[in-house]
Steps between C-alpha positions, in 0.01 A plus 500: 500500500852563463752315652761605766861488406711256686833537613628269204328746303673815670840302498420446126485870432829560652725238328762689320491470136837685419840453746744771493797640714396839524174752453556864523143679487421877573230743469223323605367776683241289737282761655389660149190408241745462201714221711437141331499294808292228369725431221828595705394181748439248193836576442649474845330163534579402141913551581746385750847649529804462760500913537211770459576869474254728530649771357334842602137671521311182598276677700393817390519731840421826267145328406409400815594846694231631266218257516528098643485251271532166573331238377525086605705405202783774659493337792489158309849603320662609802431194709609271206847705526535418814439137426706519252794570793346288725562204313836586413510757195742754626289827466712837425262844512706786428250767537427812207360860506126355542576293836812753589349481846672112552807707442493540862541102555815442282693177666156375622389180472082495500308155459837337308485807268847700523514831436788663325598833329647335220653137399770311306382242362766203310317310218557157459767588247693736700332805386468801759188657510452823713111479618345831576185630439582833286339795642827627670601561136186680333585898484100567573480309802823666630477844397123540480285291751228740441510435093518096592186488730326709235623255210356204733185679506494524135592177452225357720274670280575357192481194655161562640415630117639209340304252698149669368657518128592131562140427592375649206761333281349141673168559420606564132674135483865703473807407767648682765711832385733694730444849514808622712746209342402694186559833608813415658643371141380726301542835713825623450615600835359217658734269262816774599413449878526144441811423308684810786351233747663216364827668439482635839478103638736414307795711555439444877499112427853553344615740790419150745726324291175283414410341171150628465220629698136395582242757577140621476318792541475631121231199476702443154600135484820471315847260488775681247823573510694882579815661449584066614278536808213275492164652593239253582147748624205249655221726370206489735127384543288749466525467122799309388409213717924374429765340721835443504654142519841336523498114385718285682751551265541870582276585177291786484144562354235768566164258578179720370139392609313798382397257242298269752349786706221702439293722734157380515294506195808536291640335244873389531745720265683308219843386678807782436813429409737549767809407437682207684839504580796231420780456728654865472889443493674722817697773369853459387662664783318360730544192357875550523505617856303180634763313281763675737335450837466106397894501439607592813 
């Protein structure tokens, strides 16, 4: 017969293993099959921070128009956010295109959770980051709503397609393999929509007067540098599984557990490379000008 858990044991589960300043998550898309909810609460319990953004299209509102779907482990991630802001984690949700409808509630505070359009966040080493979630700059969903629900549809199909390849792939001893990740690198206007998405961020970041930007919504985890803007995108989990962190000392690094999650009967994939970002020196002028504001 097996045992009950004890509260020791559930208190156990929850002790933070990694201590950080700041999360910024995204895309997590609660309220779809392809959300990984399971593996998304390991890591909420496996991390403690001083400030959580959720950054955009955590709960998918197209999905669930269309059909409901939500499962216990949904509900299990959004009660452990509000935890999370219950016991003092100050909880940022600046909504995206999927949960547009909590556009409506901008300035609202629900459960500890604020709700915001957009953010500034300062790092620890003075860096300004402008925190949005993206869509507002992505031509398709702009200009062509119609072409955007239609790629979602698509989209939801390869995931449903990769799932029964990934079965297959299990049974034959092999590791997970992402069908749309590879189609979105190797299709050539998929990597074109990407890079005008970045740029896009980017140049707006620089408009704000802000040394870089955080966002979502391309589900593309990614910290580089452009035109001296730096880009920092938090990926997603639906596939990526990845996070974005700032250490105490106002460093940056993209965390990616797509290595320690599989869907069951999988076998994990063999851990990607993402790369992890050193301290990222603010631009020159910038540099200069917050020399000039600390003279006077």
């Amino acid at each position: 017969m097996q045992a009950m858990p004890t509260p020791q044991d559930s208190a156990a589960a929850d002790t933070p293993t990694l201590s950080v300043r700041t999360i910024w998550i995204s895309d997590l898309h609660l309220g779809t099959p392809g959300c990984q909810a399971r593996a998304l609460l390991d890591f909420l319990r496996d991390v403690e921070c001083e400030t959580l953004y959720l950054v955009g299209d955590i709960i998918d509102g197209w999905q669930l128009r269309r059909s409901w779907y939500w499962p216990q482990a949904h509900n299990d991630v959004v009660q452990k956010l509000l935890r999370k802001a219950r016991k003092g984690t100050r909880v940022i949700f600046i909504p995206g295109n999927h949960d547009e409808f909590a556009r409506k509630y901008l300035t609202h505070n629900f459960g500890g959770v604020d709700v915001m359009e957009e953010a500034m966040h300062v790092t620890a080493d003075g860096k300004r980051l402008w925190v949005t979630h993206g869509d507002l700059y992505d031509g398709v969903i702009q200009c062509a709503r119609w072409l955007a629900i239609m790629g979602d549809l698509a989209y939801e199909f390869t995931l449903k397609v990769n799932r029964w390849f990934n079965r297959v792939r299990a049974k034959c001893g092999l590791p997970y393999w992402s069908l749309s990740r590879y189609l979105k690198h190797k299709v050539k206007r998929a990597v074109s929509y990407i890079n005008e998405f970045e740029n896009a961020v980017a140049r707006e970041a620089k408009k704000r007067g802000a040394h870089g930007v955080v966002c979502g919504h391309i589900h593309h985890a990614e910290i580089r540098e452009i035109d001296g803007i730096l880009y920092c995108n938090d990926g997603d989990w639906v596939e990526s599984l990845t996070a974005l962190v700032e250490h105490f000392d106002g460093r940056l690094e993209i965390i990616d557990r797509g290595d320690q999650a599989t869907l069951p009967g999988m076998l994990p994939a063999p851990k990607s490379v993402v790369p992890v970002a050193l301290p990222v020196p603010v631009p020159v002028a910038a540099a200069k000008a917050a020399e000039t504001v600390s003279s006077i």
